[in-house]
C-alpha positions as CSV (number, residue, x, y, z in Angstrom):
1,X,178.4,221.2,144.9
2,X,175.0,222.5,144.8
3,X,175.3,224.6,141.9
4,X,177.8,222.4,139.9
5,X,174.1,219.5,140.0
6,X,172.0,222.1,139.3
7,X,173.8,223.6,136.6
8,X,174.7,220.4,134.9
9,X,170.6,219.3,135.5
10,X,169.5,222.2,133.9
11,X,172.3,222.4,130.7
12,X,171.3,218.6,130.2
13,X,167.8,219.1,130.3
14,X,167.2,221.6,128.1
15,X,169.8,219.7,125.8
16,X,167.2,216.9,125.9
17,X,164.0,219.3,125.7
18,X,166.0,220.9,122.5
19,X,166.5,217.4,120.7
20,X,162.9,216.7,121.3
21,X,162.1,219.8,120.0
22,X,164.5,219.2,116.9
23,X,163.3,215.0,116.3
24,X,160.0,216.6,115.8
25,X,161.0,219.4,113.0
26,X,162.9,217.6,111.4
27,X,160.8,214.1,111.3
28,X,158.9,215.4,107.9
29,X,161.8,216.0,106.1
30,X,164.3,213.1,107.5
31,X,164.8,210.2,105.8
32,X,163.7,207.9,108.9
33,X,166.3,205.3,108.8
34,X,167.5,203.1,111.6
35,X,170.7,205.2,112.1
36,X,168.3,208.2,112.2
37,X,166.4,206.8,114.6
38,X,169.2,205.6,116.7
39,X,170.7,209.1,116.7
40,X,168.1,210.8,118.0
41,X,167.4,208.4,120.7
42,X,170.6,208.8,122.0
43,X,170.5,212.7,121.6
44,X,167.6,212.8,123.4
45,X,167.9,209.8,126.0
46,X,171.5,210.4,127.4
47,X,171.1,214.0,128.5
48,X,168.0,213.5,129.6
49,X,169.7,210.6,132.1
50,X,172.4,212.8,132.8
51,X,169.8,215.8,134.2
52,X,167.4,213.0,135.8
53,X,170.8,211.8,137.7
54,X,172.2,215.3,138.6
55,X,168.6,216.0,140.3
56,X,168.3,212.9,142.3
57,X,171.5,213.9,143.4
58,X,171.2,217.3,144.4
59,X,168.1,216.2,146.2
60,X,169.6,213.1,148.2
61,X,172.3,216.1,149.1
62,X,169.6,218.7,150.1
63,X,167.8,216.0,152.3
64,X,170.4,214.9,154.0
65,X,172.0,217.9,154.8
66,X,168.6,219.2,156.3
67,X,168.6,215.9,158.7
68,X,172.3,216.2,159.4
69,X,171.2,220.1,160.6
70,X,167.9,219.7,162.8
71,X,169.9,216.8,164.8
């Protein structure tokens, strides 16, 4: 399980980190309409949730295994 969360954090956060990356290239040369706009929040939003979610995860698993083990 621990490696299923922290490969899905990582994949989602660089998926988020990459969008960012590409909003900003591309912002010069988009036409900046709403459905632009809308796009790229949702590019850049949702995986970012997804990695943010997978991490709080692994790390309500990794704390309480570590209190299940000292008791």
């Amino acid at each position: 399980m621990k490696a299923y969360l922290i490969t899905t954090g990582s994949i989602f956060g660089l998926m988020a980190v990459v969008h960012v990356w590409r909003a900003i290239e591309e912002w010069p040369n988009a036409s900046v309409t709403p459905a632009f706009l809308l796009g790229m929040t949702a590019l850049i939003v949702l995986p970012g949730l997804l990695a943010w979610w997978a991490w709080c995860v692994l790390r309500k698993l990794q704390g309480g295994q570590t209190k299940h083990g000292n008791q």
